[in-house]
N, CA and C of each residue as an Amber inpcrd file, in Angstrom:
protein
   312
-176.1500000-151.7030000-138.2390000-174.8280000-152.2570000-138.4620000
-174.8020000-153.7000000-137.9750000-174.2210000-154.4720000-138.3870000
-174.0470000-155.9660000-138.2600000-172.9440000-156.0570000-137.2000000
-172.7340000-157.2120000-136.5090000-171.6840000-157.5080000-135.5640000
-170.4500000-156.8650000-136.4380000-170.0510000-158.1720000-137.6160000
-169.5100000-157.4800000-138.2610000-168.7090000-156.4290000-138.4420000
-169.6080000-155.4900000-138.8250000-169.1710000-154.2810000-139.0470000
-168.5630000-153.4910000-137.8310000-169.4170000-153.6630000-136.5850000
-169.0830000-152.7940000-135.7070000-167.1450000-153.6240000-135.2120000
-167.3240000-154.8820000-135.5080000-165.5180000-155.2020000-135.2080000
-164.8900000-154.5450000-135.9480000-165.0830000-154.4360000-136.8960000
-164.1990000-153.9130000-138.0210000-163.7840000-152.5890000-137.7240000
-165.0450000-151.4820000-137.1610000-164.8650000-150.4600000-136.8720000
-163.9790000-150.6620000-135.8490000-164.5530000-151.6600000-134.8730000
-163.6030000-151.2160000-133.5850000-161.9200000-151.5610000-133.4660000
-161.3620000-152.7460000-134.3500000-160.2910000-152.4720000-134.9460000
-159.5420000-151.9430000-135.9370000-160.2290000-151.0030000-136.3870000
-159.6040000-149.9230000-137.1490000-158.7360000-149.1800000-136.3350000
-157.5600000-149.0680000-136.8070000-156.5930000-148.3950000-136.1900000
-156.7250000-146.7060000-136.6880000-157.5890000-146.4190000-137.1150000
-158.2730000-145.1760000-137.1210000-158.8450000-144.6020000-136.2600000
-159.5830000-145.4330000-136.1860000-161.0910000-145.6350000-135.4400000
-160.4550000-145.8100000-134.0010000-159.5190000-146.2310000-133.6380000
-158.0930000-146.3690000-132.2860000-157.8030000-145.0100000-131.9460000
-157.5910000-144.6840000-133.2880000-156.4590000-143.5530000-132.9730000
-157.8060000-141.9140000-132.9520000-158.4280000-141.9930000-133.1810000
-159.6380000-141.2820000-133.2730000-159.9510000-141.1510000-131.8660000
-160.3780000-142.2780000-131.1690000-160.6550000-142.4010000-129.7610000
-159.7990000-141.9740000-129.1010000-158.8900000-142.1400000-128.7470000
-157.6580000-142.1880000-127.9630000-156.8180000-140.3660000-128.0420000
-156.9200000-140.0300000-129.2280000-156.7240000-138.6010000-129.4200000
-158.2000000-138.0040000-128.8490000-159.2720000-138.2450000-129.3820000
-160.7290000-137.0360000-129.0310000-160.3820000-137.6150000-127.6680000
-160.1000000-138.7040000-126.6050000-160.5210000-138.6240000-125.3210000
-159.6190000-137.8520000-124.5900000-158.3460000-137.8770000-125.5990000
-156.8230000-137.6510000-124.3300000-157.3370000-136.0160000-124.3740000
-157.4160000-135.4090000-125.7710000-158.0820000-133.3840000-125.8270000
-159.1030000-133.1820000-125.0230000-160.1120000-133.9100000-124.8310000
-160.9210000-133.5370000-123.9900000-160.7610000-133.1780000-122.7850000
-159.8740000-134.5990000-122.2310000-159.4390000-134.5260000-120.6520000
-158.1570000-133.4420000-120.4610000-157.6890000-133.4530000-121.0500000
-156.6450000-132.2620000-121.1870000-157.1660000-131.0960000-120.9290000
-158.6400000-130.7020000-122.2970000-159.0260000-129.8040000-121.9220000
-159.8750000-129.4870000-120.8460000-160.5910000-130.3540000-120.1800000
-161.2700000-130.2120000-118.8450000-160.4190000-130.4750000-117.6550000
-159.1320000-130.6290000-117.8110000-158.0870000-130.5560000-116.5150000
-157.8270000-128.9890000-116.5770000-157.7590000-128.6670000-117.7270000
-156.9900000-127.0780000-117.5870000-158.7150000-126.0830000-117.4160000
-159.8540000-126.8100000-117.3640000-160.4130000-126.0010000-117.1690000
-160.6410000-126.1830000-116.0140000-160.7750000-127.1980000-115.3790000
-160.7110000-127.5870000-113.5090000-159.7880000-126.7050000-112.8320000
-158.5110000-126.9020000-113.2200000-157.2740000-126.2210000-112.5830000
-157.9250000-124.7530000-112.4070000-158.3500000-123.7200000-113.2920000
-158.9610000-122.7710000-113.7080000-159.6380000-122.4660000-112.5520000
-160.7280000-123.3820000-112.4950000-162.1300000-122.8080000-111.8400000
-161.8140000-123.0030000-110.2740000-160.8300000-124.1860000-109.9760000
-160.5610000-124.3720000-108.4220000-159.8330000-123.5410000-107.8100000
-158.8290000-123.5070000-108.5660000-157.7780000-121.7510000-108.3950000
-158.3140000-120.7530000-108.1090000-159.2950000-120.4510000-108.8740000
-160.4990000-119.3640000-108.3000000-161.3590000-119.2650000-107.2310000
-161.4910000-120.2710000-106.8860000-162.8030000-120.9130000-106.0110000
-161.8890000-121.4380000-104.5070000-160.5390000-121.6990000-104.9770000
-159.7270000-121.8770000-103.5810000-159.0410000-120.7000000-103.3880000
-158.8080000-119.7140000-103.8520000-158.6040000-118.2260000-103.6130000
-159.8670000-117.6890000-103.0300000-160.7910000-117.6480000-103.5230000
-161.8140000-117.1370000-102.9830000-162.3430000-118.1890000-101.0970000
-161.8930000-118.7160000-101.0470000-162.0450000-119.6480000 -99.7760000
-160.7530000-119.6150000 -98.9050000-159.7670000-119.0980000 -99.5730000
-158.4390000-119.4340000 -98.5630000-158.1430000-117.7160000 -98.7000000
-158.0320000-116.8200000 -99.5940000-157.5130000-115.4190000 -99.0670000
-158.8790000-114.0800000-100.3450000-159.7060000-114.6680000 -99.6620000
-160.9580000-113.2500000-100.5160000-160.1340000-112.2970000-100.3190000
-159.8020000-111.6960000 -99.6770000-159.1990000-110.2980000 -99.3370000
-158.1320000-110.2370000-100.7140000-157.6110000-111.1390000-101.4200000
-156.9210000-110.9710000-102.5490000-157.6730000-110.6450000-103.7770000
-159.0580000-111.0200000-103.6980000-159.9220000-110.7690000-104.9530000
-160.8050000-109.6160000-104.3720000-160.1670000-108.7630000-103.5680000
-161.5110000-107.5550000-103.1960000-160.6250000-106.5500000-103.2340000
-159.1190000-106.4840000-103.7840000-158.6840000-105.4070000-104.1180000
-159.3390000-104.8480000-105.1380000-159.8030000-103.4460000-104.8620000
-160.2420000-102.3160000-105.3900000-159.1800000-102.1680000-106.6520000
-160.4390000-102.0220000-108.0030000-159.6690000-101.3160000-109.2160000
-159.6810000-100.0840000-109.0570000-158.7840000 -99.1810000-108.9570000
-158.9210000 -97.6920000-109.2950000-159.6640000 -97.2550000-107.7940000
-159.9730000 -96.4350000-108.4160000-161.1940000 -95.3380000-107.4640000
-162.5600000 -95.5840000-107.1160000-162.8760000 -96.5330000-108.1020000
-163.9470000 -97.2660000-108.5870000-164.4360000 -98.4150000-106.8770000
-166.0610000 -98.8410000-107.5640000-165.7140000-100.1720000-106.6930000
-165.8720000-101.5340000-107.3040000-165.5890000-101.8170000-108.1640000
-165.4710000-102.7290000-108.8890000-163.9100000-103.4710000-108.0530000
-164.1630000-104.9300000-107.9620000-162.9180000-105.1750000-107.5150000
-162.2040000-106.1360000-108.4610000-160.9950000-106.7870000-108.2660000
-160.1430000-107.5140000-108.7440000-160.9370000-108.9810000-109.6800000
-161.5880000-109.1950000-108.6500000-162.1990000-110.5380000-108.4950000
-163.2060000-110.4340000-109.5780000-163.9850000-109.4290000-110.2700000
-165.1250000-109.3350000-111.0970000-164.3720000-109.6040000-112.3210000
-163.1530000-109.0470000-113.1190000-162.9550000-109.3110000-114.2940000
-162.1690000-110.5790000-114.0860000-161.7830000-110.9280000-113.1880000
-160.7940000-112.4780000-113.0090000-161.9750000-113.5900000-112.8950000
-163.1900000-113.4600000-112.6400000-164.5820000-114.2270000-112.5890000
-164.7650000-114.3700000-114.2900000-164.9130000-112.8970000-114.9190000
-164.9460000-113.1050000-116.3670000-164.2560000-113.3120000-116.6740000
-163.0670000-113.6840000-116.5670000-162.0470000-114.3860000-117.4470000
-162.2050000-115.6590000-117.4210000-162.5500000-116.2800000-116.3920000
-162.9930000-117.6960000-116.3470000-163.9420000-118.2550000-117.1510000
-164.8990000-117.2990000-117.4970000-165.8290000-117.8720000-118.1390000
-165.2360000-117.7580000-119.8450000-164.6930000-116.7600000-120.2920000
-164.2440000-116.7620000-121.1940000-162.8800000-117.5340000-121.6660000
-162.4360000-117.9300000-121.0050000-161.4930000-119.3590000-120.9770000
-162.4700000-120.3830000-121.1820000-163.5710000-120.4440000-120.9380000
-164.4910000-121.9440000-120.8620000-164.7950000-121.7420000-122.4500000
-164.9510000-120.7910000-122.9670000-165.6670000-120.3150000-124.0330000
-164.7490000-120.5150000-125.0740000-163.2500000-120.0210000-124.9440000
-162.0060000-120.4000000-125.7720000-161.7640000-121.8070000-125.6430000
-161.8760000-122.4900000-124.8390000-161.6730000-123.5630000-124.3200000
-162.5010000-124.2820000-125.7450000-163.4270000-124.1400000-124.8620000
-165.0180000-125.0460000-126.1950000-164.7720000-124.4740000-127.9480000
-164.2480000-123.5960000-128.2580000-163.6890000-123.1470000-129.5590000
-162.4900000-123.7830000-129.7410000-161.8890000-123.9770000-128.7980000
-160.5660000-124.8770000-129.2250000-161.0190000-126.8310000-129.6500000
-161.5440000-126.7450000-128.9750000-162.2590000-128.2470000-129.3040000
-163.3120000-128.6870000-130.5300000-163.9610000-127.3840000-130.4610000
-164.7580000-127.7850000-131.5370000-163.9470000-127.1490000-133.1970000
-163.1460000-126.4490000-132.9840000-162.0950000-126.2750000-133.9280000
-161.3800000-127.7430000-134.2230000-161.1410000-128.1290000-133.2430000
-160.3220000-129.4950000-133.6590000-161.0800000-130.6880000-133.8150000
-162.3330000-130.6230000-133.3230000-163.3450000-131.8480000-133.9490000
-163.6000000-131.7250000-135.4840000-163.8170000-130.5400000-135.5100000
-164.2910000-130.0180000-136.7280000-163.2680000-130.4950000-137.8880000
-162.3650000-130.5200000-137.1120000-161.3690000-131.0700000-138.8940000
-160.4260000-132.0690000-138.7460000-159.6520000-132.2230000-137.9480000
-158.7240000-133.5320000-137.3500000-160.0810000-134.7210000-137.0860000
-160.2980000-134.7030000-136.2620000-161.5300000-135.7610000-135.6360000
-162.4550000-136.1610000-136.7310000-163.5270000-134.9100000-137.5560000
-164.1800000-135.2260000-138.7430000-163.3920000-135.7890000-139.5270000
-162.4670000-135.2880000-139.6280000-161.3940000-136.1700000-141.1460000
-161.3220000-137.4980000-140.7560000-160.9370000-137.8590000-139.0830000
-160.9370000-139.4190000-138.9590000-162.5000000-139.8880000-139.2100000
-163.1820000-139.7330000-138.7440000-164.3960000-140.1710000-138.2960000
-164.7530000-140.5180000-139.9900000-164.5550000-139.1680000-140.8910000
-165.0620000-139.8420000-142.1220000-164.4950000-140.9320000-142.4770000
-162.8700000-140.8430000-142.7720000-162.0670000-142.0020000-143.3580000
-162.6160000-143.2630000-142.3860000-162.8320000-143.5490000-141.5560000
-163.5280000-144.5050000-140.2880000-164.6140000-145.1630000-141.5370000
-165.7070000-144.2770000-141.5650000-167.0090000-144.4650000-142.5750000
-167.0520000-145.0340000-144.1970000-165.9000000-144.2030000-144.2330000
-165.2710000-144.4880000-146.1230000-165.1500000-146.3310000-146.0590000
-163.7810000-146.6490000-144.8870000-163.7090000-147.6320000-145.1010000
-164.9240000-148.8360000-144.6420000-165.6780000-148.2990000-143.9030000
-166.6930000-149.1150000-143.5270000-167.4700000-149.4100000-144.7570000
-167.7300000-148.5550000-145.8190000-168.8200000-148.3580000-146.7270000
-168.2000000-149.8310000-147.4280000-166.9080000-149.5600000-147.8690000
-166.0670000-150.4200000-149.0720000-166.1980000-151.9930000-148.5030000
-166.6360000-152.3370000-146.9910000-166.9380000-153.2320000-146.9840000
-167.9490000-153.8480000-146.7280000-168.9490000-152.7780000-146.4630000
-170.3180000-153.3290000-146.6220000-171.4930000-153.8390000-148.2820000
């Protein structure tokens, strides 16, 4: 790409608005996954005795499926993002390219 080109890209108000949306979802989504994992991790440091209640009769405790839920939030999490790259973000990113082509 030529100087050029890469200005052009970088004032594209596409190409703006592309950035500025993929960065703000990301951080959004890695705040709510922080919040997540510290909540867990400061429960487990400030009152364990809350995650070692016993399920049932069993000894499986509280804390084992609330561990897997975390991870499966990370997992919904990353499906939510790549759901929305996949078609909001690609749609910019192409139109970004389209117009780059028309002026190269």
């Amino acid at each position: 790409m030529t100087k050029e080109q890469i200005e052009h890209v970088r004032n594209n108000p596409k190409y703006q608005k592309l950035v500025k949306e993929r960065s703000r979802f990301a951080w959004t989504l890695s705040i709510i996954m922080l919040v997540v994992y510290y909540a867990f991790i400061l429960t487990i440091a400030f009152d364990p005795s809350l995650l070692g209640i016993r399920m049932g009769d069993g000894v499986m405790t509280i804390g084992i499926p609330i561990g897997v839920a975390i991870i499966i939030i990370a997992f919904i999490l990353t499906g939510v993002y790549v759901r929305r790259a996949n078609s909001e973000f690609d749609e910019l990113s192409h139109q970004v390219k389209e117009e780059l082509k028309d002026i190269a």
